[in-house]
N, C-alpha and C positions, 0 to 999 in steps of 0.2 A: 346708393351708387352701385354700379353693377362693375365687375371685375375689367368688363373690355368701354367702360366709360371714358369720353374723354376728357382729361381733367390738368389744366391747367393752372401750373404755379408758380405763381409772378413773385419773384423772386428765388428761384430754386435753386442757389446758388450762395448764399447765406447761412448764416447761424439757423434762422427759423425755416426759411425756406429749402434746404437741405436735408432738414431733420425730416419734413413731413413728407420730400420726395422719398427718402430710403422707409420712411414705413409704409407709405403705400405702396411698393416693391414690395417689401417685406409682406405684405396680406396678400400678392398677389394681383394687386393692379395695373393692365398692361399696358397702360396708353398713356402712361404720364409724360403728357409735353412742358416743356419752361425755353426762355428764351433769354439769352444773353444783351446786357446793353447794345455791344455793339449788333446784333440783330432784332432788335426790339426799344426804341426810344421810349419810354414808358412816360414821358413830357409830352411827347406828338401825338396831339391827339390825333390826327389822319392818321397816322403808323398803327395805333392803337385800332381805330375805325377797321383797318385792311384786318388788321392779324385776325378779329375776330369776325369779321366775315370770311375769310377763306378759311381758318380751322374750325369756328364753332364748338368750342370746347360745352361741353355739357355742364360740367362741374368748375369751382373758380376757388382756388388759396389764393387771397390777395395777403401775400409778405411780402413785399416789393414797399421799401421803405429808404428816405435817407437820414441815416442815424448816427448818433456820437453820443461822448462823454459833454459832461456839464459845462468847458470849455469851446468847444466845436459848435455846442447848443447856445450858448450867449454872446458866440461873436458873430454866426451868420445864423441870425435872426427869420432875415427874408429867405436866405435861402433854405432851412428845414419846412417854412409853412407853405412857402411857393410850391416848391419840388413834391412837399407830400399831398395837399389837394390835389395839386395837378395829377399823382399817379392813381390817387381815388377817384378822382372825379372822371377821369379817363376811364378805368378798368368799372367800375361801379356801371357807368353808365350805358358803357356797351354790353356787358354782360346782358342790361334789360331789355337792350333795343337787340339783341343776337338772341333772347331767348335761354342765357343760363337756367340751368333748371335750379340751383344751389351755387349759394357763395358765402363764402368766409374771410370777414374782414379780421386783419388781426391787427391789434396796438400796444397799448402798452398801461401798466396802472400810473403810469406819470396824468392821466387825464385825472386823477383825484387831486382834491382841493389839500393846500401845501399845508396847512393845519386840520386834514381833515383825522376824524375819530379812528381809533385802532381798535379790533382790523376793520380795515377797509372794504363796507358792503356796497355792493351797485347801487343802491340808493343813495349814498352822498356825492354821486356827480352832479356838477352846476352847485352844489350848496354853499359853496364862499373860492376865494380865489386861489389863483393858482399859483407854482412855484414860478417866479417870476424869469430863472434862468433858463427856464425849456417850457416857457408858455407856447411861443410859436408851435412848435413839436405838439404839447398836449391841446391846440386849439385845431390844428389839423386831423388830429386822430378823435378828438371829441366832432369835430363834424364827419368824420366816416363813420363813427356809429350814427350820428342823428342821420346821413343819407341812407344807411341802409335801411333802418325803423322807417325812415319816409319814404322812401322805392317800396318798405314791403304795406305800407299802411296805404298809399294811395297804387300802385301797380300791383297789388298781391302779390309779389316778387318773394323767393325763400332767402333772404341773406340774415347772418349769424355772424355776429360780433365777439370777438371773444380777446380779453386784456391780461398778457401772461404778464405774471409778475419777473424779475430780473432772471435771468436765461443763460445757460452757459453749460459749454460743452463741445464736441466738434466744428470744427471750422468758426471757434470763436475768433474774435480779435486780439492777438493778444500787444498790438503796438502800445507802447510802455508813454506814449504823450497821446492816445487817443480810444484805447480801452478802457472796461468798465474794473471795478474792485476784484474783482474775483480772478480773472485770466492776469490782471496787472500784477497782483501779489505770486500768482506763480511763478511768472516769468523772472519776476524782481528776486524772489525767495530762490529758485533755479539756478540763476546768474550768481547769486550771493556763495551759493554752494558750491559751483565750481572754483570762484574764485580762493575760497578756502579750501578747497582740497588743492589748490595748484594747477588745477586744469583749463588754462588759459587758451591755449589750440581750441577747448571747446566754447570760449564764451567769444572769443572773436568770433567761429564756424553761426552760433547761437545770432549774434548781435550782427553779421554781419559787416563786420570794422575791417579798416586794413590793418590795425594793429593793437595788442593789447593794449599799448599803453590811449589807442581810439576809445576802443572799448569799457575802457575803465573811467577815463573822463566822462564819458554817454553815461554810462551807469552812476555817475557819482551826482551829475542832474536830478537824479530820482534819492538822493542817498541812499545806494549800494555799494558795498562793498564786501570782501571777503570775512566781515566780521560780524556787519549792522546791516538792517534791512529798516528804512524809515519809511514809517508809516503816516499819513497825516492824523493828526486829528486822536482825540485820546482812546479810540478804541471801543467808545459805550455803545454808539449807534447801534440798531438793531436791522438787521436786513433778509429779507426772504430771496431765497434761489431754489430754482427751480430746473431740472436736467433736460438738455434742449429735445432728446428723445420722448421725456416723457408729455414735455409739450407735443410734440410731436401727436403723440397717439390720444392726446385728449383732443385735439384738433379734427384726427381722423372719425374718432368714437362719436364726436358731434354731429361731422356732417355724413357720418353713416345711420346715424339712432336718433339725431333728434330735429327739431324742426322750428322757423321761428314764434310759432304758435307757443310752443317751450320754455319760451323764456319770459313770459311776461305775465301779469296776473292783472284780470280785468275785476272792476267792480262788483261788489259782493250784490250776488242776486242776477247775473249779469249769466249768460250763454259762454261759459268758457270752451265750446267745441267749436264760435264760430271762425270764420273767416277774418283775419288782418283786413280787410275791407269792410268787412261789418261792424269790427270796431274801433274804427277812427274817427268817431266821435266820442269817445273815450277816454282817458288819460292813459296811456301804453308807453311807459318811460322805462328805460331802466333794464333797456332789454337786453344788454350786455350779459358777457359774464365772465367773472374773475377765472384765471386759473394760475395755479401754484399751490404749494404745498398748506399753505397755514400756519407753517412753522418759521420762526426764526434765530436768530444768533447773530451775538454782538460781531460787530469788527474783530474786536482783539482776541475770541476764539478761535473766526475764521480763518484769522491771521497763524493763531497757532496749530492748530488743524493743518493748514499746508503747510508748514515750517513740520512736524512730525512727518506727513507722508514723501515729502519731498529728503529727508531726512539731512537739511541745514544743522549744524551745530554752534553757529553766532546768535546774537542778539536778535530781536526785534524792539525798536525803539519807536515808542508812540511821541510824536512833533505836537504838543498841547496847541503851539502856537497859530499851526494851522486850525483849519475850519472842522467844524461836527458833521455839519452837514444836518440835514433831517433827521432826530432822536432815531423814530421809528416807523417802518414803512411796509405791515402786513395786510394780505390781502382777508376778507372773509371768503371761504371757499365753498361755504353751504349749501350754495347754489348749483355749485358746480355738483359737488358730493350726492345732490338732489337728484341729479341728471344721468347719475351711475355711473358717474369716473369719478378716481383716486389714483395720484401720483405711488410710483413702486421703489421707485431711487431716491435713497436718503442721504446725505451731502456729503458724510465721508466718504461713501462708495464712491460717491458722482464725481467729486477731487482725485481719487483716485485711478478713475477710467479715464479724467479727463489730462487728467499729468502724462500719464502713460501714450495718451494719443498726443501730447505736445512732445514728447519726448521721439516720438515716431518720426516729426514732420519735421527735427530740427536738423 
């Protein structure tokens, strides 16, 4: 990519898509366009057809996604697999027909199979089935990487897949009935603490209530209080995060240094310099690639981890009754590490820049 490139990122307004606008700033990239829903219908496919013939973006972030918690994902079914083809199959395909030179599709490792092996390497996609409560979700983003592999196998197209493991950081979500575990525990652990220190002004101002005694009701749905902070589930689970910045710049390192030739490994004996059109007749699967740190930590550290930096003085109370959830959920990053990137932010720091930034907006 060249600094005055024009590079278009669908979704730039998001947890993912925001991170990877301010680092291409940050390296000096001066063309970076995104478009808001209400300027840009990312469902219309005509809408979609105009935008990229009249701008012609050279380069494509596709993070333009519709996402939730495990909740959101099992009661509207059709609408996460409808909404997310349609914005793939849209952006995906004009990008060929306008001529992108490079695109990067981004998902998520929900596309691994719900008992698949830890950690989780690109090779057990498709190997047994999936988690049944955000199938929809993982069968739409499993067909964006098989579209780009197939745009770049029969059109020699350069699109690059890439599956961050869970993500947090600026501009996350932190709504307390529709967030993920890591912004939900701050918020909740945040709330818990003012209401123990007495600072009730600040958790109406926080929660946006017309009155503590609102507030405090709202918060006691989640089991908060100025005492206890309820947690589901007993805490063992194992979970990888990753700092949305550092996604960010593995994102940019990709589609500055590498290429879809990169990611795939052809038949032993086999011409590995040539052409995605030379070999698809081939078996070329698998051309994803994880990103995240490789590391992880239970619930009930992480849990205690932001109860120390947030500095709560009450309980946390693990709910047995509630659900585990999936034991353990790690990516393999060897591939990525293969490719000459390595995450720099390690999860205390990241809770801690990222409190401090919640602390800012409230």
């Amino acid at each position: 990519m060249q600094k005055n490139s024009k590079i278009y990122v669908a979704g730039h307004r998001g947890l993912v898509g925001s991170a990877i606008v301010n680092n291409l700033k940050a390296k000096g990239y001066t063309n970076v366009i995104g478009r808001t829903h209400s300027e840009l219908d990312l469902l219309d496919q005509n809408a979609v057809k105009e935008f990229f013939e009249t701008e012609k973006p050279d380069y494509v972030f596709l993070a333009a996604a519709k996402v939730g918690g495990i909740v959101a994902n099992n009661t509207y079914r059709a609408d996460f697999i409808y909404e997310n083809l349609q914005i793939q199959n849209n952006i995906i395909h004009q990008s060929y027909l306008n001529g992108v030179k490079k695109l990067m599709f981004l998902g998520s490792t929900c596309i691994y199979p719900k008992n698949c092996p830890q950690p989780m390497k690109e090779e057990y996609l498709l190997t047994s089935e999936l988690e049944y409560t955000n199938e929809p979700y993982a069968i739409a983003k499993i067909a964006g990487i098989k579209m780009c592999e197939s745009y770049n196998l029969q059109y020699g197209t350069n699109y690059i897949s890439v599956m961050p493991t869970n993500l947090y950081g600026p501009n996350d979500n932190f709504d307390l009935e529709k967030s993920h575990v890591l912004p939900a525990l701050i918020r909740k652990i945040h709330c818990a603490k003012l209401l123990n220190e007495g600072k009730e002004e600040e958790v109406v101002k926080d929660l946006k209530a017309e009155s503590i005694d609102e507030a405090k009701e709202y918060l006691a749905k989640f089991g908060v209080d100025g005492n206890r902070v309820e947690i589901w589930g007993s805490g063992k689970p194992m979970r990888e995060f990753l700092w949305s910045e550092d996604m960010a710049d593995a994102c940019v390192f990709l589609m500055e240094n590498r290429d879809f030739k990169d990611t795939y490994s052809v038949s032993e004996g086999a011409n590995t310099t040539c052409t995605p059109t030379e070999v698809k007749n081939q078996e070329v699967r698998n051309t994803h690639i994880n990103i995240g740190t490789g590391v992880d930590i239970s619930i009930k550290e992480l849990a205690e981890t932001i109860k120390g930096i947030v500095g709560f003085k009450g309980e946390l109370y693990f709910n047995t009754d509630k659900p585990d959830g999936t034991m353990k959920k790690l990516t393999d990053v060897s591939k990525l590490h293969g490719l000459g990137w390595q995450h720099s932010i390690g999860l205390t720091e990241g809770i801690e820049k990222m409190y401090q930034w919640y602390k800012e907006q409230s």
